[in-house]
C-alpha positions in Angstrom: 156.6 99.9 129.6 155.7 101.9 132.7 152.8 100.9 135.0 152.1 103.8 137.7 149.6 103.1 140.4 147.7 106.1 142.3 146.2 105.3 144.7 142.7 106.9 145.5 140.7 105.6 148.5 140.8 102.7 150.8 138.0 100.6 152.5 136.9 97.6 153.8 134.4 95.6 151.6 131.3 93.8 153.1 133.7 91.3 154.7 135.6 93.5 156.4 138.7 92.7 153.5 140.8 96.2 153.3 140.6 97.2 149.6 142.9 99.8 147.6 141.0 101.9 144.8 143.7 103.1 142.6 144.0 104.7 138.8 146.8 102.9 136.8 148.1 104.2 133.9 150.4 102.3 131.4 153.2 104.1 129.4 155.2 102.8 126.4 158.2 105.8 126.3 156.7 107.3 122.9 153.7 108.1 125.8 150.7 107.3 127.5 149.1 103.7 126.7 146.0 103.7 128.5 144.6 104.8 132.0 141.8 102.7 134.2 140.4 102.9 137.9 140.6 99.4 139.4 140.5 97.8 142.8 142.6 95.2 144.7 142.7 94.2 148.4 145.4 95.9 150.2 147.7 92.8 150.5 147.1 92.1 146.7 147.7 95.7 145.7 151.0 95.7 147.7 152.6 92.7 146.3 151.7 93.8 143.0 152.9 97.6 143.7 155.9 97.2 145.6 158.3 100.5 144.4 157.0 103.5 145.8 157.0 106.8 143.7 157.2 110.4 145.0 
C-alpha cells in the first residue's frame, strides 16, 4: 500500500500551533483505495510524512 500526502494549505490555529492541511490518498497496486482531506500540526505531519515526492 501507498499513502501519498498533498499538501494544500498551512496556518496557525487559535493557539498560534502551525497546522498542515493536506489530501491523502491510499493505493493498494490494483489502484486507488480511498482519498480524504485531513489536518495535522506541522511537527506531526512531518514525522508522519518524512519521504518527499516530486
Amino acid at each position: 500500500m501507498t499513502e501519498t500526502a498533498t499538501v494544500v494549505a498551512t496556518r496557525d490555529d487559535a493557539f498560534g500551533i502551525p497546522h498542515v492541511r493536506f489530501t491523502v490518498i491510499f493505493e493498494l497496486p490494483s489502484g486507488r483505495v480511498s482519498e480524504s482531506e485531513r489536518s495535522l500540526s506541522v511537527d506531526s505531519f512531518t514525522g508522519r510524512y518524512r519521504e518527499s515526492v516530486s
